[in-house]
Each structure stands twice: as structure tokens, then as C-alpha cells.
N, C-alpha and C positions, 0 to 999 in steps of 0.2 A: 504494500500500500504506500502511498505518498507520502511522506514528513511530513505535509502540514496538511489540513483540513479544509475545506471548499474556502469554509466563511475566512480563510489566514491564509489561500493559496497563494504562490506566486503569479503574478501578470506581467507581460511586457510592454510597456510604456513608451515612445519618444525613446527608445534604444535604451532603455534600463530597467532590470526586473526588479520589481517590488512587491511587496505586499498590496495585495487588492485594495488594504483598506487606507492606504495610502495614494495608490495610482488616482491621480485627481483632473478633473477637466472645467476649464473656464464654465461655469451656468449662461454666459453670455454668448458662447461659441457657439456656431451655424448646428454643428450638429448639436449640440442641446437645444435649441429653440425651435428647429426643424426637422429635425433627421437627416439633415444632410451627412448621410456617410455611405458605404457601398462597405459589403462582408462577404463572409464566407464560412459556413459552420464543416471544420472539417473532420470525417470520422477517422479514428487511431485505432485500432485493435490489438491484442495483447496475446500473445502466440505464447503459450506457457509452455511448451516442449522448447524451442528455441531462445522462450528466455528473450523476445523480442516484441517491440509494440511497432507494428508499422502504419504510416500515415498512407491513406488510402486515395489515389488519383490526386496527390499532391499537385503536379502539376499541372493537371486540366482547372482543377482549385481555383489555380493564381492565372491560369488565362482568364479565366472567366470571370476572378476580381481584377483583372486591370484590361477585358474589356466593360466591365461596369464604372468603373472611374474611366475610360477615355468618352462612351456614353451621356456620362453626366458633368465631365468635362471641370476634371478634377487638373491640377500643377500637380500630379505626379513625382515624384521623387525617388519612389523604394525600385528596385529592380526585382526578378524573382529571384535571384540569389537570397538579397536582402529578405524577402519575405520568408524565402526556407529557413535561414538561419536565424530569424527571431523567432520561428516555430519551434525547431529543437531545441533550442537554449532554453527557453521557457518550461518544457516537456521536462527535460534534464533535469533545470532545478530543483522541480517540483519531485523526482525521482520515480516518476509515474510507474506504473509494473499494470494496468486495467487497462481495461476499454476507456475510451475520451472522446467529447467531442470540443473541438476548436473554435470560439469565435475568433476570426480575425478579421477586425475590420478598421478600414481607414478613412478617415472624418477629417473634419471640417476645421479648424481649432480656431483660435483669434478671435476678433471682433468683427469678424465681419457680418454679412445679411445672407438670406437663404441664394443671392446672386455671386456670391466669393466661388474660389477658383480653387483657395489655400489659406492659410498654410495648411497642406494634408499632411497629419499626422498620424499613428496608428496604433492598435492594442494588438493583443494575442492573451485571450483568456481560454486555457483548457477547464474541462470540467469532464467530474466521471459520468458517463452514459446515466446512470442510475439517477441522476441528481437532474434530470431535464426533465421540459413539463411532462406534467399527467399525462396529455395523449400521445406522444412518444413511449407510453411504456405500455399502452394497454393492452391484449392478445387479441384484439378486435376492436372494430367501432362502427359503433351504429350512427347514420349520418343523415341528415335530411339536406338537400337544395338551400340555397339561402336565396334570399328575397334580393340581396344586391348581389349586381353583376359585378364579374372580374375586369381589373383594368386592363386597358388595350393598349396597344401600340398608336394608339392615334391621341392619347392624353397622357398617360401615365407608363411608360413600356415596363412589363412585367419582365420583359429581357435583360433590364438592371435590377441586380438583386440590392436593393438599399434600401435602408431603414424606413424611411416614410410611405415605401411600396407596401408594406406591413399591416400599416393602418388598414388595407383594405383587406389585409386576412385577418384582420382584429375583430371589425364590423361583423362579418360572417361566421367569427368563431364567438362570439359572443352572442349571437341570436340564438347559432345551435345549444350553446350549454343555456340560454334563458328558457328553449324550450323542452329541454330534456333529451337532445342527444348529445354525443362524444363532441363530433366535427361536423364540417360539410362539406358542400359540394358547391363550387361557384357554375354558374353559366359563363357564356361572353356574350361581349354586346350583341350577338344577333340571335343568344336565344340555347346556342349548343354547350357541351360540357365543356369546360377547359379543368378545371384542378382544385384540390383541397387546399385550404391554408398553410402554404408551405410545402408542400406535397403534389405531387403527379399519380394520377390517377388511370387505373387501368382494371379492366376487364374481361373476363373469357367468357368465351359463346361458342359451343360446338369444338373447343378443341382449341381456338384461334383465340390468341392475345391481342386485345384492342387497346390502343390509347388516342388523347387526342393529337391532333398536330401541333406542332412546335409554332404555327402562325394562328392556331387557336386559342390564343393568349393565356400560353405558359411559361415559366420560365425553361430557360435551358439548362435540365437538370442532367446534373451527370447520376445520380440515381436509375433515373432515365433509362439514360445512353445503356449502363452497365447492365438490367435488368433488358434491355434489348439484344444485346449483344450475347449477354448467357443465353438467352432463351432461342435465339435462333441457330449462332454460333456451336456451341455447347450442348443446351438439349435437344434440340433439332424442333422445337413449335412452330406452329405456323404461328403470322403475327400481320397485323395490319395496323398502318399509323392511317385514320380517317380520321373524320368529324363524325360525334358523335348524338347522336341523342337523346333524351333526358329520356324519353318511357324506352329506350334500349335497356337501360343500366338497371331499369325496375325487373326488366325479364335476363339479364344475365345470368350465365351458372356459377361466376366466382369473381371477387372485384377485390381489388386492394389499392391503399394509399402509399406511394413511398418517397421516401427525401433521406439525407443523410442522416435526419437524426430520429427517422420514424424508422428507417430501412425496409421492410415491407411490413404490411398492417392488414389483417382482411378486413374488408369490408361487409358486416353482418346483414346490413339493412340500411336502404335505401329509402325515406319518406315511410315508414314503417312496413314497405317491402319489402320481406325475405330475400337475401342474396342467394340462391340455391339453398343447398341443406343449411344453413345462416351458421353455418360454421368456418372455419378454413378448409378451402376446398385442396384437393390434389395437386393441380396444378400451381396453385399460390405455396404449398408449403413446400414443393421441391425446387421452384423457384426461389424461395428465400435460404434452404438451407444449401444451393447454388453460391447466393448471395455472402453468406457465412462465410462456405469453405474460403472464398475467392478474397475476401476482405484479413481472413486470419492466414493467409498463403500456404493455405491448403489445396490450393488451383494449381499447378506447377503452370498451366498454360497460362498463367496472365501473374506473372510474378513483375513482368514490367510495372502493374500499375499501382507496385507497392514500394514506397522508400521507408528501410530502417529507420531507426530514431536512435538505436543505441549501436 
């Protein structure tokens, strides 16, 4: 286990690791008044025969945060080197031996307006898996539709993952727990499914793994990518990337929600319809222990997409 404890862990700061309850940020800075910041929650896994925790698609990670900072059109600074090596050092300190998941994100700092450029400055807080929200950890979830739509590429691109993008999975996760389920299910603006809060959504029907499109206003999740890749590559499924629609996913045989820090979730019920046998179906649960083997480098074939830490 780690020397110190969640609430005393170490963070990394403006290039110095501190105590959490130290690492301090201006209240007048862009990203505290707006959310101006762009991240990345990245997962670690804990390989106990080798004695190794390795960071999982590290560097699709860091393309994919610094193509959200050149999107929202951030003064850049860090390279990815720099962003690797405040991951490990942080990791290190902290003497991590679990599972973790990474926020690393890079903001806004100074006095500027939600229109500043810089000074972008950046964190790296791990945390063990065990200790993130409730619906990340449940063995299912029951989900209803939410009444607001998902942001689109034409106001808000769900293609930069940053903070203020959030608000709108806040909206829709907070109607589902006021009315009694887990999570939900956003539409897009014209009506089809795109994604859970934070999560990419996917379903089987006769065999065939469905998700929506990447221009169906999701983000670009490498959860995603990877969960496509095994299933066609690896188990040999058929798969379709379509648009989808809402009374489909009420008649699916198996549905689940996944993102880095949920990894796969079935989906029980949909609007208080049954997902098939409203349990984890076959195909979701060999796809996730797919997902496992491949993250703890139990995969020999996809060892590329894991970098050591120790």
C-alpha cells in the first residue's frame, strides 16, 4: 500500500510534489471561476506476479490532452516527455503497489478571464480505483434517458475533454440519481444516443456490438478504441459503429457503459426496461475480463500499450 493516505497523498504541482493539502490554486484563476482546464483520468494497474503497476495507453493519454489544449487554445508549455515524467514521479513518491486512476490536468492559472491563453499550468493527482465515485464501482446500472441533450460540436465540442464540458454530464447525472437510477443516457441534438456521463456506450443485438459514432457527439474515448479493437481484433465479434436509436437500446440483449475509470459496467435497464436477462450478459463479461487481462499485461499481444512505472 502507499505511505500516505488519499486525504495526505502526494500531488504534483507547477513541477513540485506536495502534499495535497498544500498544493494551492489562485480562487481568482480562469480555471477556478470557469473551468477552464483540459485533463485526463489515466488508469494504472498493479501486476502483483511482476511486482509492477503499469500506466495504461499512456501515450494516446497525452495526444489526446494536448489535442484538447490546442482545441481550446491553451500557450502550451509541457511536452509529453514532461507530462510522463510528472506522472511517474508522483506515482513513485506516493510508492503506489494498486490499481490508480490519474487526474492530470492542465489549467488556467493567473488572473486572467475565461478568454486567457495562460499561464497553463498543471496537476497530476493519483488516486486508488477504490476511492472514485459510486458509479464507477457498481457491478451494474440501471439508467434512464435524461431530458437534456449532449453537447455538440457546433456549441460546446465534447471532442475537448475539459472541465466545464462536465457541467453537462453533471445536469444528466443528477436528474438520474433525483429520480432513482444509477446514471444515464444522453441523446444528441437530433434526437439519437451518443453517451453516459463520462462514458461511451455500447450495445449487443444478435451477436453484433453496436456503438454510436465518434460524430455523434462523443468524446474520443480510448476506452472506446480499446474495447473495439479487442472485440474485433482479439475475439473475433462482429461490430458496427452506427447511429443509434433510443427504442433500439430498450430491445437490446446486453448494453454496457465504459471510460477509464468505469472500465466496462453492464447496463441492467434502460427507462425501466430490462436489458436482456438484466444481468451481465456473455458477451459484456468476456469483453471486460478481455479488458483486464490486456490492462494488467496479461495480453502478450498488446504489451505496446502499457508503460512500466517502476
Amino acid at each position: 500500500m502507499a505511505k500516505t493516505d488519499v486525504a495526505n497523498r502526494l500531488i504534483w504541482l507547477k513541477g513540485e510534489i506536495l502534499n495535497v493539502n498544500e498544493a494551492l490554486i489562485n480562487v481568482l484563476s480562469p480555471t477556478s471561476q470557469f473551468g477552464l482546464n483540459v485533463f485526463e483520468g489515466i488508469p494504472c494497474y498493479w501486476n502483483d506476479e511482476e511486482k509492477q503497476l503499469y500506466a495504461f495507453r499512456l501515450s494516446d493519454h497525452y495526444d489526446r490532452l494536448i489535442r484538447s489544449a490546442k482545441l481550446i487554445q491553451f500557450d502550451l508549455k509541457y511536452t509529453k516527455d514532461d507530462l510522463q515524467k510528472a506522472l511517474v514521479d508522483t506515482i513513485k513518491a506516493n510508492e503506489y503497489d494498486e490499481n490508480l486512476s490519474v487526474r492530470q490536468t492542465l489549467f488556467v492559472d493567473g488572473f486572467g478571464s475565461w478568454g486567457s491563453d495562460g499561464p497553463v499550468e498543471m496537476f497530476v493527482a493519483p488516486i486508488p480505483r477504490g476511492r472514485t465515485s459510486t458509479e464507477y464501482n457498481k457491478k451494474g446500472l440501471n439508467c434512464c434517458v435524461t431530458s437534456w441533450r449532449r453537447i455538440c460540436d457546433e456549441n460546446l465540442s465534447p471532442r475537448i475533454k475539459c472541465g466545464a464540458n462536465y457541467i453537462n454530464s453533471r445536469v444528466g447525472q443528477r436528474e438520474a440519481l433525483r429520480n432513482g437510477y444509477d446514471t444515464c443516457l444522453f441523446l444528441n441534438e437530433v434526437g439519437k444516443i451518443s453517451e453516459g456521463p463520462g462514458s461511451c456506450f455500447f450495445m449487443i443485438k444478435d451477436g453484433t456490438i453496436v456503438t454510436s459514432r465518434l460524430t455523434d457527439s462523443v468524446l474520443e474515448s480510448i476506452t472506446r478504441d480499446t474495447i473495439i479493437k479487442l472485440a474485433t481484433e482479439e475475439l473475433g465479434l462482429n461490430f458496427e459503429e452506427r447511429t443509434i436509436d433510443r427504442t433500439e437500446v430498450y430491445m437490446a440483449d446486453e448494453a454496457f457503459l465504459c471510460g477509464s475509470a468505469m472500465e466496462i459496467t453492464p447496463v441492467l435497464s434502460v427507462d425501466r426496461y430490462q436489458i436482456g436477462g438484466g444481468n451481465e450478459g456473455q458477451i459484456t463479461h468476456s469483453l471486460h475480463m478481455a479488458y483486464l487481462d490486456t490492462v494488467k499485461g496479461l495480453n502478450k499481444k498488446r504489451l505496446n500499450w502499457l508503460t512500466p512505472i517502476y
